[in-house]
C-alpha positions in Angstrom: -13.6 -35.6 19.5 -11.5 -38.6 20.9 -8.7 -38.1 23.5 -6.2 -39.0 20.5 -7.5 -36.4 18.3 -7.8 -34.1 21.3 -4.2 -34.5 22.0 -3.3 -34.1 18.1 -4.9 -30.9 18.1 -2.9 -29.6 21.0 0.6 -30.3 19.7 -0.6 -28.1 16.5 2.2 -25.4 15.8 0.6 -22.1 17.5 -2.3 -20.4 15.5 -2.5 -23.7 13.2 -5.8 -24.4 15.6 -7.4 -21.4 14.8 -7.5 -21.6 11.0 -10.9 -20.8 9.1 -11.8 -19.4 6.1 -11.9 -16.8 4.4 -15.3 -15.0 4.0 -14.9 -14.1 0.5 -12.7 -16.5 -1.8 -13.3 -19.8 1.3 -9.6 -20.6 1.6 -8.8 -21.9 4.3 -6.2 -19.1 6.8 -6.0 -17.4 9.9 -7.8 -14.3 9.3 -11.6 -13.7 8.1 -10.8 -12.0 5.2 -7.5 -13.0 3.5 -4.8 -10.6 2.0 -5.8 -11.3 -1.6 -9.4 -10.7 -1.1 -8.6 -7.5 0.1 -6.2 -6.3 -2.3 -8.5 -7.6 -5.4 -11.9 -6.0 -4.4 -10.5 -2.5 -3.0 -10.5 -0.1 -6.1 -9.1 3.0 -6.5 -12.0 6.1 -6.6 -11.6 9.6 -7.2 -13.3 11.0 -4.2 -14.6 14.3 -3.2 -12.1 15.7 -0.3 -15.0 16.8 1.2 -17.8 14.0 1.6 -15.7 10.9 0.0 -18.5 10.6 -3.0 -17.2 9.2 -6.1 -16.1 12.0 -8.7 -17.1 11.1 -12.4 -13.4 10.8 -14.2 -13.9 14.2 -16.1 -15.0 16.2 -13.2 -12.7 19.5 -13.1 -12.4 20.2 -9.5 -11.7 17.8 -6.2 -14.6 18.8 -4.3 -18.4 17.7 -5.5 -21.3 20.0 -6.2 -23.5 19.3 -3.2 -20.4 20.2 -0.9 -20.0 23.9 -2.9 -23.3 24.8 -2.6 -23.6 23.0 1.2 -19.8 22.2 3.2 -20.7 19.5 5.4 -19.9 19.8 8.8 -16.9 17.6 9.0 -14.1 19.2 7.4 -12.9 16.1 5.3 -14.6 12.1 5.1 -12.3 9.2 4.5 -13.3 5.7 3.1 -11.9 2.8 2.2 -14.6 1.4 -0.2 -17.6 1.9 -1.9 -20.8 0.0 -0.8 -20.9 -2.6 -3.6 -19.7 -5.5 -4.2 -18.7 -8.0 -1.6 -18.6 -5.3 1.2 -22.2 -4.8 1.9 -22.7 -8.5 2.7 -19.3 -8.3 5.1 -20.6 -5.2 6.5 -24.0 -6.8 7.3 -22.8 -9.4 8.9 -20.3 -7.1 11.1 -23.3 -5.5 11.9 -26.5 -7.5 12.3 -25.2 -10.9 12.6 -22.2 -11.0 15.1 -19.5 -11.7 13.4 -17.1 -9.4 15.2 -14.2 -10.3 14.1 -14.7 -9.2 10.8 -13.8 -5.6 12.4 -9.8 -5.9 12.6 -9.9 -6.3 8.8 -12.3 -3.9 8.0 -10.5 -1.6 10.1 -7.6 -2.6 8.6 -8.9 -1.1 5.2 -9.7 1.8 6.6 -6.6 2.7 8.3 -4.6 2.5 5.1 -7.3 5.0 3.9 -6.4 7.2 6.5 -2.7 7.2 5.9 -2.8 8.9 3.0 -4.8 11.8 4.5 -4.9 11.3 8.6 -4.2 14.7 8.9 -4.3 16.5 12.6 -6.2 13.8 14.6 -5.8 12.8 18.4 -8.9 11.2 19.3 -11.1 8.6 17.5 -14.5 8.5 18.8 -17.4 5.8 17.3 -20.8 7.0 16.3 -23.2 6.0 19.3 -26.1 3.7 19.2 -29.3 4.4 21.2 -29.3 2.2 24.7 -32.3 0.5 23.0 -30.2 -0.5 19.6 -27.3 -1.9 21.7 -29.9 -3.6 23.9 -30.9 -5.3 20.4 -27.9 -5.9 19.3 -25.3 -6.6 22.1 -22.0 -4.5 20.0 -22.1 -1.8 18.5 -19.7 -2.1 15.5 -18.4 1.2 15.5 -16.8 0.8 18.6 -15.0 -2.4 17.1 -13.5 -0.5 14.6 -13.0 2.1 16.7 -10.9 0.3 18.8 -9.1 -1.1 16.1 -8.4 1.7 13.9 -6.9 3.2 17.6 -4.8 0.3 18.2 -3.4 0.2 14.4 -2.6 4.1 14.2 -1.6 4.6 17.5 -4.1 7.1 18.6 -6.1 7.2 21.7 -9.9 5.6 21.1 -12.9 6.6 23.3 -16.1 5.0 23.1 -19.2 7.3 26.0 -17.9 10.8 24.3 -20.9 11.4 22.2 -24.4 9.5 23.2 -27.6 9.4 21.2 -30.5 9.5 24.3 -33.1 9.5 21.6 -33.7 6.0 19.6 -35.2 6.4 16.2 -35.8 4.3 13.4 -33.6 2.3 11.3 -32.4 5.1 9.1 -31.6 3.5 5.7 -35.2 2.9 5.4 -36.3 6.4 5.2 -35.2 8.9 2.7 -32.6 11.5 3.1 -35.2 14.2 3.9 -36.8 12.0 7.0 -33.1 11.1 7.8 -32.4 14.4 7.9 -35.4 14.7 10.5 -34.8 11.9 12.6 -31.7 12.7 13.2 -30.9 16.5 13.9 -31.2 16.5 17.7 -30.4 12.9 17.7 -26.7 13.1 19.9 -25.4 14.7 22.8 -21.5 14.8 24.3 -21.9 13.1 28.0 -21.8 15.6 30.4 -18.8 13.5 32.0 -17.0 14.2 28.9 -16.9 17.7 27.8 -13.8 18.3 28.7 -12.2 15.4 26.3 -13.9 17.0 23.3 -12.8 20.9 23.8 -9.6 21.9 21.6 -9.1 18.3 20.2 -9.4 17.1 16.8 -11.7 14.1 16.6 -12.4 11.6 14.1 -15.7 9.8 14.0 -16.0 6.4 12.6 -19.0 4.9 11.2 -19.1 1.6 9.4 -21.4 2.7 6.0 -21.8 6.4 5.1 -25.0 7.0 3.0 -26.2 10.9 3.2 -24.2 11.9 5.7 -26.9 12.7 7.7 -25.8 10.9 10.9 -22.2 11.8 10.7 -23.0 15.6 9.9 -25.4 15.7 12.9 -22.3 14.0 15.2 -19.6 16.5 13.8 -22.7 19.6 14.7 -22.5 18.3 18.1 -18.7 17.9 19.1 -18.3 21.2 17.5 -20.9 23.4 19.4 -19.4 21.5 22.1 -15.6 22.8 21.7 -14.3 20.5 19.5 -10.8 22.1 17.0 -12.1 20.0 14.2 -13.7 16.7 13.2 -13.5 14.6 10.2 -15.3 11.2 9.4 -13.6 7.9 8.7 -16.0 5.2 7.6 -15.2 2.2 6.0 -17.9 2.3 2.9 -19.5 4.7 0.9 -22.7 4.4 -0.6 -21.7 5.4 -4.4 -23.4 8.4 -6.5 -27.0 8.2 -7.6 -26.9 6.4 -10.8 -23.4 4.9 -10.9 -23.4 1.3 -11.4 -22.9 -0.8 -8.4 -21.4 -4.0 -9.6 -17.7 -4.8 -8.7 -15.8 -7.2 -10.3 -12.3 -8.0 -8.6 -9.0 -6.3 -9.9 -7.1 -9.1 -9.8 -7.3 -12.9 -10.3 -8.7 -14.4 -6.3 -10.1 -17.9 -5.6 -13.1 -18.6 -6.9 -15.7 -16.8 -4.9 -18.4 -19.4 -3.2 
């Protein structure tokens, strides 16, 4: 870049310099997913209050099957989205491919998930990775929206709560019975930190939610270890067996790229 350009580029009016696009539609703006992206591919689902799975339409009641015959440890899950359409590839790259600051708008989804039933919540806690899986990865992404969600709510965040000494495989190659498996005696609360989980109310914040495995075995945990209650936010859930996954934007957007 020459000194002339250099200098052009400095007298920019303040956040001009930062522009990029955004990750969906490719317009050009200041944040990594613009507002119209976000409003056109978040849809309105009928969700179990239990376990946030999608409800068919006609089903009478607002809790699913699975969660009558088996309540799930958490006492209620909150998502923003359902795993299909454009989300899985943001999520992917939140996740695997470093592109952090995807998180403040992912988190942003969330949080207005929330609002509508945050209930009695004064601690938000991310689901842990194993010292091996950060060592891989260098973030983990829970944390990120973690801290966001936190920030945007105004409730304290706490990332070292709950750890997870034992590593095991990536789980959303096994099947929900090996999950199941892997993961039972997965997570522990730090022995530092007992004392920040007894009598509060915590949520736990994941970034996908497919079984509910991981986030059951979490909410076991900070229960046995004194917790009032837990619930699970998570940005996307994986939709019901059979529904179909395609997505198609509720509203007119830039042409996707």
């Amino acid at each position: 870049m020459t000194t002339r350009a250099s200098s052009a580029l400095t007298r920019l009016p303040r956040g001009l310099s930062r522009l990029g696009q955004c990750q969906l539609c490719r317009s050009w703006q200041s944040q990594p997913i613009c507002a119209a992206c976000l409003a056109a591919w978040r849809h309105p689902i009928r969700r179990c209050l239990r376990c946030a799975i999608d409800l068919p339409h006609d089903h009478p009641d607002t809790v699913c099957q699975a969660c009558e015959d088996q309540s799930p440890e958490f006492d209620r899950a909150i998502v923003a989205v359902d795993y299909s359409g454009p989300w899985p590839g943001l999520l992917t790259r939140l996740k695997f491919q470093g592109a952090t600051a995807l998180a403040k708008p992912l988190a942003q989804l969330l949080a207005e998930a929330v609002q509508t039933r945050r209930g009695r919540t004064n601690l938000v806690i991310p689901v842990p990775l194993s010292r091996q899986r950060l060592r891989e990865r260098g973030y983990n992404q829970a944390w990120l929206l973690t801290r966001q969600l936190g920030w945007q709510l105004g409730i304290p965040a706490q990332a070292g709560i709950l750890e997870r000494p034992q590593h095991t495989q990536r789980l959303m190659s096994l099947s929900a019975e090996d999950r199941l498996l892997q993961i039972q005696a997965a997570f522990q609360v730090s022995p530092h930190e007992q004392a920040a989980v007894r009598g509060r109310d915590i949520a736990l914040v994941d970034d996908v939610m497919t079984t509910g495995a991981t986030l059951n075995a979490c909410a076991r945990t900070l229960l046995e270890a004194g917790a009032r209650s837990v619930s699970a936010w998570v940005v996307a859930r994986t939709p019901a067996p059979g529904k179909n996954g395609s997505l198609q934007p509720t509203q007119e957007t830039h042409r996707l790229t």
